[in-house]
N, C-alpha and C positions, 0 to 999 in steps of 0.2 A: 504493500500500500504506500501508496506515493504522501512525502513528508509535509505538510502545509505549511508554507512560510507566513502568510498573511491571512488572518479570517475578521471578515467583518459580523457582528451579530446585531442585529436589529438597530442599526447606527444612526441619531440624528444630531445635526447640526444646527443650530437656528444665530442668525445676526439680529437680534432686536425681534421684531414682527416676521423675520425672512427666513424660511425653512431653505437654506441652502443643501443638503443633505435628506433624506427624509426615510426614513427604516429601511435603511440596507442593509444587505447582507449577501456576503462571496464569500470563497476560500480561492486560495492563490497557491498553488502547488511548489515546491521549490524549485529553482534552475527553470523555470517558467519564464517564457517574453512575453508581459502584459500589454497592451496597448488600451490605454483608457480617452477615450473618444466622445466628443459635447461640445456644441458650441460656447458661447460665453455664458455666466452663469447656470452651469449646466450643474455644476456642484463635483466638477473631476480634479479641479484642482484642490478644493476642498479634501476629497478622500485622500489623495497623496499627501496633503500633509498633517492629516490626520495620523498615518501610516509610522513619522518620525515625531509625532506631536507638538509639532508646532503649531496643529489645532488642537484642541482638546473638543471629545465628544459631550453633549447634554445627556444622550443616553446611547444604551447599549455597550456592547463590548469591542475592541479591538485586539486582536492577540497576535504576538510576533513568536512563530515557531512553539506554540502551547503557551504561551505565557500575555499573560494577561497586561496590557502598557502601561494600566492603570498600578500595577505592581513590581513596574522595574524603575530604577534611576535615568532619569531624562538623558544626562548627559551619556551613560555610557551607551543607551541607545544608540541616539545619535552619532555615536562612532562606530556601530555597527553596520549603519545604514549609511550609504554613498548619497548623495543627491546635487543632481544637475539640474540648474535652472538656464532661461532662456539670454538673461544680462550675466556673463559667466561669472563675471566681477570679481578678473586676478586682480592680485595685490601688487601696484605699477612699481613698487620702490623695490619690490622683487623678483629674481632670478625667476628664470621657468623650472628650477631642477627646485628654487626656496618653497615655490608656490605648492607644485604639488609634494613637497615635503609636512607642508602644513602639518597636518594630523599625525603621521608619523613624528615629529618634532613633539608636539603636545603629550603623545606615549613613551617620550623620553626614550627612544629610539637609537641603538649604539649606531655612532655615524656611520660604520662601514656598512650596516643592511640598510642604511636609509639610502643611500647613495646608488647600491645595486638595484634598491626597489626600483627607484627613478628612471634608473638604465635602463629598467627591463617596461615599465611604465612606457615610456618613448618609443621604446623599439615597436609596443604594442597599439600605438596609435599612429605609426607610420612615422614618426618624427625622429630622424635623427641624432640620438644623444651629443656625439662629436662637435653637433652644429646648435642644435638649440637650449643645452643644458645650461649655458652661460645668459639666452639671451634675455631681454628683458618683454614683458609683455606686449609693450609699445611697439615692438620690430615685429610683431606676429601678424599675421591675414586675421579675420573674423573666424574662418573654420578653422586654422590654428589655433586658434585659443580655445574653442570649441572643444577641441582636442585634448588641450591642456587641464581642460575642466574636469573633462570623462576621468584622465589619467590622475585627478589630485584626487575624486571623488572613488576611485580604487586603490587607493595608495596604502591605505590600512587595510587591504584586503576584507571589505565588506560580505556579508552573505546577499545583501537586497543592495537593488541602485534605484535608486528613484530618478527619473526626469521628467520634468516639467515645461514641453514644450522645449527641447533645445537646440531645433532649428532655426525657430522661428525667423531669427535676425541675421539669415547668411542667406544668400542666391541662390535661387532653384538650381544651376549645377551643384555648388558648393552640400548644398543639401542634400543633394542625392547622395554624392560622395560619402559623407557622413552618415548616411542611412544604413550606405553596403557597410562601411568600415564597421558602426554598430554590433551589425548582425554577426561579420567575422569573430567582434572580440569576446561577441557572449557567447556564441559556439566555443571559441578556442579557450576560453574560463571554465564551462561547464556546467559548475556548481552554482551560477549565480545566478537570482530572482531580479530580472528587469523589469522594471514596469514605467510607465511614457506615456504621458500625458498630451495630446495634440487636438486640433479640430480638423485634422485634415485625414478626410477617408482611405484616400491614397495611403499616404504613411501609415497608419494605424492599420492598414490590412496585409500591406505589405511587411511589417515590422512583427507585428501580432502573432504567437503561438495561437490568443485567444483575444479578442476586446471586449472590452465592458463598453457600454452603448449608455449615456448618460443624456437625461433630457428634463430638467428642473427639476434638479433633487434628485431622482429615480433612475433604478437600472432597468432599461429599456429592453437588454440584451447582453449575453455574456455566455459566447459561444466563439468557435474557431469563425473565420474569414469565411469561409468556403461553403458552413453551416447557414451563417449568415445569407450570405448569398442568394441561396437556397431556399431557404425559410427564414423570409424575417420574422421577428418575435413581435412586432408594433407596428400601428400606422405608421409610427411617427419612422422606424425604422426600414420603413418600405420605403419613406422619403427618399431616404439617406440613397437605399438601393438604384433608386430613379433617378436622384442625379450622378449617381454614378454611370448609369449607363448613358447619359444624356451627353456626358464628355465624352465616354468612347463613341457616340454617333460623332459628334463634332469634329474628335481626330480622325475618325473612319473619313466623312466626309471631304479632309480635306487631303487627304494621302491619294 
């Protein structure tokens, strides 16, 4: 039986008057590629960072690998859990080898395995050490820092990586790139629980072992791609399906 890294049990969120969140409930299998999929206020961003509690629930439970969040210490959570957001927001006055040292630094980390992390960190997101271990943020592309983000947000070798939208801010080539690279590094890790927060169907089907389908509050759908596809679980989710096909007419159309 396959190990659960993340279960939601009947989870609400509320802002003031605003049910951002509204009784959910998933389990998330470990070494799983999640893709969590809604437009704005859909309440996805919400569950992810529910996930490393930087939100906290009004009710239900949240549990990381059987244990309950409301019964662990915040912070060492948090260095369990990687998390990538879309403004990657290195640190300017530091090296690319300082930056994703971070957390390795805070676990008081003997220098020679911080150093090799890093090496082995860069080699893993296509960047080479030789060349960008020295340099500073400022001398990087947008999808290089990008990079740099993924690589600080594995540097303690997490079990889960959270992202939150972290294409968003690069060029549809540059984004793709990033997409494939993705998939390479979670393959080539294994063991690790992704899960990706986006509003883009493309990415989330293409990225996605499974996505969760988010529409005010509620899960709409949480099923593989392919399932999806096939049987959507919603109107609202048959939307989703229609305009997906409505671009493949449009690229069809013009090829």
């Amino acid at each position: 039986m396959a190990e659960i890294a993340i279960a939601f049990k009947n989870v609400t969120k509320t802002y003031g008057d605003f049910e951002a969140v509204k009784d959910v409930s998933f389990e998330i299998e470990a070494g799983e590629f999640i893709t969590v999929l809604g437009s704005s206020g859909s309440g996805k961003t919400t569950i992810l960072k529910m996930m490393n509690q930087l939100v906290q629930a009004e009710q239900g439970d949240i549990f990381y690998f059987g244990e309950n969040v409301r019964d662990l210490d915040v912070v060492g959570l948090r260095r369990q859990i990687g998390y990538v957001v879309q403004q990657i927001a290195l640190f300017p006055h530091m090296t690319v080898a300082e930056n994703i040292a971070t957390v390795p630094d805070l676990l008081k980390w003997p220098k020679e395995k911080t150093k090799q992390r890093v090496e082995e960190l860069l080699r893993l997101v296509q960047l080479d050490p030789a060349i960008y271990y020295d340099r500073k943020p400022k001398a990087l592309s947008g999808g290089q820092q990008q990079r740099i983000g993924v690589a600080r947000a594995l540097a303690a070798n997490p079990k889960v990586m959270l992202l939150d939208e972290p294409f968003g801010a690069v060029d549809a080539i540059t984004r793709m790139q990033l997409q494939d690279e993705l998939l390479k590094i979670h393959r080539e890790l294994g063991d690790k629980t992704f899960i990706l927060v986006t509003h883009d169907i493309n990415e989330a089907f293409k990225l996605g072992s499974k996505t969760l389908i988010m529409d005010q509050g509620e899960i709409q759908q949480f099923a593989k791609p392919k399932e999806i596809l096939h049987n959507p679980g919603s109107p609202f989710v048959t939307g989703l399906i229609e305009t997906l096909k409505e671009q493949g007419t449009f690229w069809s159309d013009l090829s």
